[in-house]
C-alpha positions in Angstrom: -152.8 238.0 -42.5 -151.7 238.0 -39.0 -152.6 236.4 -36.4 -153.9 237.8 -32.9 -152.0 236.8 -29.7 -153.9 236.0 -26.8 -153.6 238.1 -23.9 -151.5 236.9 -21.0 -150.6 238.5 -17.6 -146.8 239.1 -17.7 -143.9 240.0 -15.4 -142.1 243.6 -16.3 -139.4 243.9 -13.9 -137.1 246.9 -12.9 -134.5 248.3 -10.3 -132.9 251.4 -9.4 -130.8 252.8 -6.7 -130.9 256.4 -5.0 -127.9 258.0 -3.1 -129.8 259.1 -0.2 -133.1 257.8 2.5 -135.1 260.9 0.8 -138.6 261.5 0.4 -137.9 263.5 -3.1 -134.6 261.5 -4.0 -136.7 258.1 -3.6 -139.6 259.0 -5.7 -138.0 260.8 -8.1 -136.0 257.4 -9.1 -139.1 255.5 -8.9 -140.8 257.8 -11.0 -137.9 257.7 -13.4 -137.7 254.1 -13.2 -141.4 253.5 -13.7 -141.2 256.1 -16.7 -138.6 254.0 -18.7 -140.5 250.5 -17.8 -143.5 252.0 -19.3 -142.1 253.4 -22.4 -139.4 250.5 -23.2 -142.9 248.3 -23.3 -145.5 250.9 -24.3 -147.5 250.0 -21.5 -151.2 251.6 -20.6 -151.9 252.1 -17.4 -155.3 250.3 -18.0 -153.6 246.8 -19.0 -151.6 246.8 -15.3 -153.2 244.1 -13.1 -151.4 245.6 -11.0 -147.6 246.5 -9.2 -145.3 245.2 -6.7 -143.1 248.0 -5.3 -139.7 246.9 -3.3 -137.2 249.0 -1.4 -134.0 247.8 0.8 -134.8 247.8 4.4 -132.6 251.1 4.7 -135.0 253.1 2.6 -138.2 254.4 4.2 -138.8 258.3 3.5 -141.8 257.4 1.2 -144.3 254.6 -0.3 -142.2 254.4 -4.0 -145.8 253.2 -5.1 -146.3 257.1 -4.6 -144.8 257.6 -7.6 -146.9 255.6 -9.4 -150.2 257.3 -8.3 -148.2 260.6 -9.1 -148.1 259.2 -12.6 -152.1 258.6 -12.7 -151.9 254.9 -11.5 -155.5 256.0 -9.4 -157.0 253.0 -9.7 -154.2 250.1 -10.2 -153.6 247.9 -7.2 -150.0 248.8 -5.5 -148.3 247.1 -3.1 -144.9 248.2 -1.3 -142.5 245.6 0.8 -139.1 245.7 2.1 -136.7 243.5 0.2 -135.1 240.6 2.4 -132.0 241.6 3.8 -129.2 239.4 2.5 -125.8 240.5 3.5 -123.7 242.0 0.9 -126.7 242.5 -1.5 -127.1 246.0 -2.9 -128.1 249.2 -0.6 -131.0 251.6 -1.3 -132.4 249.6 -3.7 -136.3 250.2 -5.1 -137.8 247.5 -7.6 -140.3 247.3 -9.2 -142.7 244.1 -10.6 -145.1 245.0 -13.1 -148.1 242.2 -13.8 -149.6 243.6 -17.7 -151.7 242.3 -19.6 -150.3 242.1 -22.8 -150.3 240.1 -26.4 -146.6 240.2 -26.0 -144.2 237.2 -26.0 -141.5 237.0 -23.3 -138.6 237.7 -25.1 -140.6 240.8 -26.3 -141.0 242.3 -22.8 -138.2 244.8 -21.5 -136.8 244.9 -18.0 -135.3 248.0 -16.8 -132.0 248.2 -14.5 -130.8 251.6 -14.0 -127.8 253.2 -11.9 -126.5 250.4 -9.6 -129.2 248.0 -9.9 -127.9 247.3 -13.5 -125.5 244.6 -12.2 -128.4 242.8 -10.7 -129.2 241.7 -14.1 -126.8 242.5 -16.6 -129.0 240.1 -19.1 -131.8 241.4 -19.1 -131.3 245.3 -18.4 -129.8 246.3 -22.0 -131.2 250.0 -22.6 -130.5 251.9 -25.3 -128.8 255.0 -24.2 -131.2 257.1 -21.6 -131.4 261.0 -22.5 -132.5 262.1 -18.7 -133.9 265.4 -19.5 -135.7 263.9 -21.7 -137.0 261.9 -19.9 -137.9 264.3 -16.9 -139.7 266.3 -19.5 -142.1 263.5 -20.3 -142.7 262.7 -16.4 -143.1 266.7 -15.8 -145.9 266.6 -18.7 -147.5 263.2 -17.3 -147.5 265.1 -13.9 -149.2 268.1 -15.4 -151.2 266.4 -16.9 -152.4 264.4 -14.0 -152.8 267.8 -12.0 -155.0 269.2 -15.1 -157.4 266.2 -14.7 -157.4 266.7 -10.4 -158.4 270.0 -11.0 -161.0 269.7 -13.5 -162.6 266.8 -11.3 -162.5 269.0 -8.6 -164.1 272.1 -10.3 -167.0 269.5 -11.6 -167.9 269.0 -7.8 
């Protein structure tokens, strides 16, 4: 017999750099990013309290929470900031801070550092290897699919 965990708000954090101040480049990162945080923890939309977005002060082409929405996110609270700016801390940097409700323990949650940002937390941003292709697949479907339901609202109206 097992027994249920309660459910408890937690912390999913993640990073990512981009190469370039782009409005495609930035959320095609985030949306990459956000893809792997959700899969490495199974997450459903509908458990997310809700999502702190960050970006270094040198990237502004686009709200990374943009992404998000892209992904179906309608009605989950986002929220985009600027990063402090520390000297010598990493350039064109997006994070992001997940708050889910989940039965999980800590230790069971996975953060997500990818490109660059992995050296902000070598501890905690172990990933088993990424197939990228793969992974843009399942984004491009999540995207369709997204598009499918915008449509069908729209022909209801």
């Amino acid at each position: 017999m097992s027994v249920e965990r309660p459910v408890r708000c937690r912390g999913v954090r993640g990073a990512t750099t981009v190469d370039h101040n782009t409005r495609d480049e930035l959320l095609k990162a985030t949306r990459q990013l956000l893809a792997l945080m959700i899969r490495q923890n199974d997450i459903e939309h509908e458990d997310v309290a809700s999502a702190v977005f960050t970006t270094t002060q040198d990237l502004n082409a686009e709200f990374p929470a943009l992404a998000a929405r892209q992904l179906g996110w309608l009605d989950v609270p986002l929220l985009c900031t600027h990063e402090i700016s520390v000297p010598g801390s990493l350039a064109r940097c997006v994070r992001i801070l997940i708050h889910w409700n989940t039965s999980k323990k800590l230790d069971e949650i996975h953060h997500v550092y990818i490109r660059d940002a992995a050296r902000l937390r070598p501890d905690l941003g172990r990933l088993p290897p990424v197939d990228w292709e793969e992974l843009e697949a399942w984004i491009e479907r999540e995207l369709a699919a997204q598009e499918k339901l915008r449509a069908e609202k729209q022909d209801a109206s």
